[in-house]
C-alpha positions in Angstrom: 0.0 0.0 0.0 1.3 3.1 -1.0 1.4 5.9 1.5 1.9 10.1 1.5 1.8 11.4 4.9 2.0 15.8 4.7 2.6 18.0 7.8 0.7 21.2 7.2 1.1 24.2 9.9 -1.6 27.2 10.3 0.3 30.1 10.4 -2.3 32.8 10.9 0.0 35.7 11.5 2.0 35.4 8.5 -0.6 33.7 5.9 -3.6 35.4 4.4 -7.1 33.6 5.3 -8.1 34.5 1.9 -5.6 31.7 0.4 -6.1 28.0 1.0 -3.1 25.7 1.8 -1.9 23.6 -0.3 -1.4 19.9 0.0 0.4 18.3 -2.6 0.0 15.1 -3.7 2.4 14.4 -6.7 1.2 11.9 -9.4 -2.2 11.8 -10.1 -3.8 7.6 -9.4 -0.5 6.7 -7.6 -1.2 6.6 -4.0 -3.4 4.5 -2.0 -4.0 6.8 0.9 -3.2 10.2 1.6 -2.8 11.2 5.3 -2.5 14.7 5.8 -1.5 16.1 10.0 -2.9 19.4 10.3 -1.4 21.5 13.6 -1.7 25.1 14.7 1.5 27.1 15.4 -0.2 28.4 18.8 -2.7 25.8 19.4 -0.9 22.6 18.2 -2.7 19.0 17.1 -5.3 20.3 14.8 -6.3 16.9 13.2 -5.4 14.4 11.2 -7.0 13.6 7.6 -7.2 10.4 5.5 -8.1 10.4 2.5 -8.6 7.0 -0.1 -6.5 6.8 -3.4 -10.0 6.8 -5.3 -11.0 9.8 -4.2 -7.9 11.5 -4.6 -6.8 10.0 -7.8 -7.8 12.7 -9.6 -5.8 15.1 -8.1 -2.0 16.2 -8.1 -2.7 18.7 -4.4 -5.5 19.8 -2.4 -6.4 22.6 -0.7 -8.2 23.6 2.6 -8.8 26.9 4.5 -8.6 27.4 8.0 -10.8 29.5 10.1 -10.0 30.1 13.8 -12.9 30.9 16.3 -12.2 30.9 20.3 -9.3 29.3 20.1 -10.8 26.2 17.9 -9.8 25.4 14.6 -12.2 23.9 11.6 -10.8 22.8 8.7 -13.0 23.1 5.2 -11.3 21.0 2.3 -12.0 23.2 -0.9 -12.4 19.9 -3.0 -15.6 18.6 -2.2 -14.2 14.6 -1.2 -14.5 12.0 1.5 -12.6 12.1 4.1 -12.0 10.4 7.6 -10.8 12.8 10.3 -8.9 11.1 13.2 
């Protein structure tokens, strides 16, 4: 089984909440899971994301926006996909 594992930080001082971050992928049908950690430079663990190589085949990166609310963070995947947050 072939596995990408990406470490994304928030950085909400230095990055613009208009702009997504981007998760990249690589070759398009190659991987069997993606599993992306998501942590907050202040807050820490955000979440962890899994995604299934059929749903991400298709794609070479993702993107998700951040949104930060008394001191809890929610993630919103731009691509509309399954996911499995853990």
């Amino acid at each position: 089984m072939k596995t990408k594992t990406v470490n994304r930080t928030i950085h909400p001082d230095t990055h613009d909440s208009k702009n997504s971050y981007r998760v990249k992928i690589g070759k398009k049908n190659y991987y069997d899971q993606l599993v992306v950690n998501v942590d907050h430079e202040k807050l820490g663990v955000v979440g962890t994301y899994i995604f299934e190589g059929k749903q991400i085949g298709e794609y070479e990166s993702l993107h998700f926006k951040a949104e930060e609310s008394n001191g809890i963070v929610s993630i919103n995947w731009v691509e509309n996909i399954a996911f499995k947050k853990v």
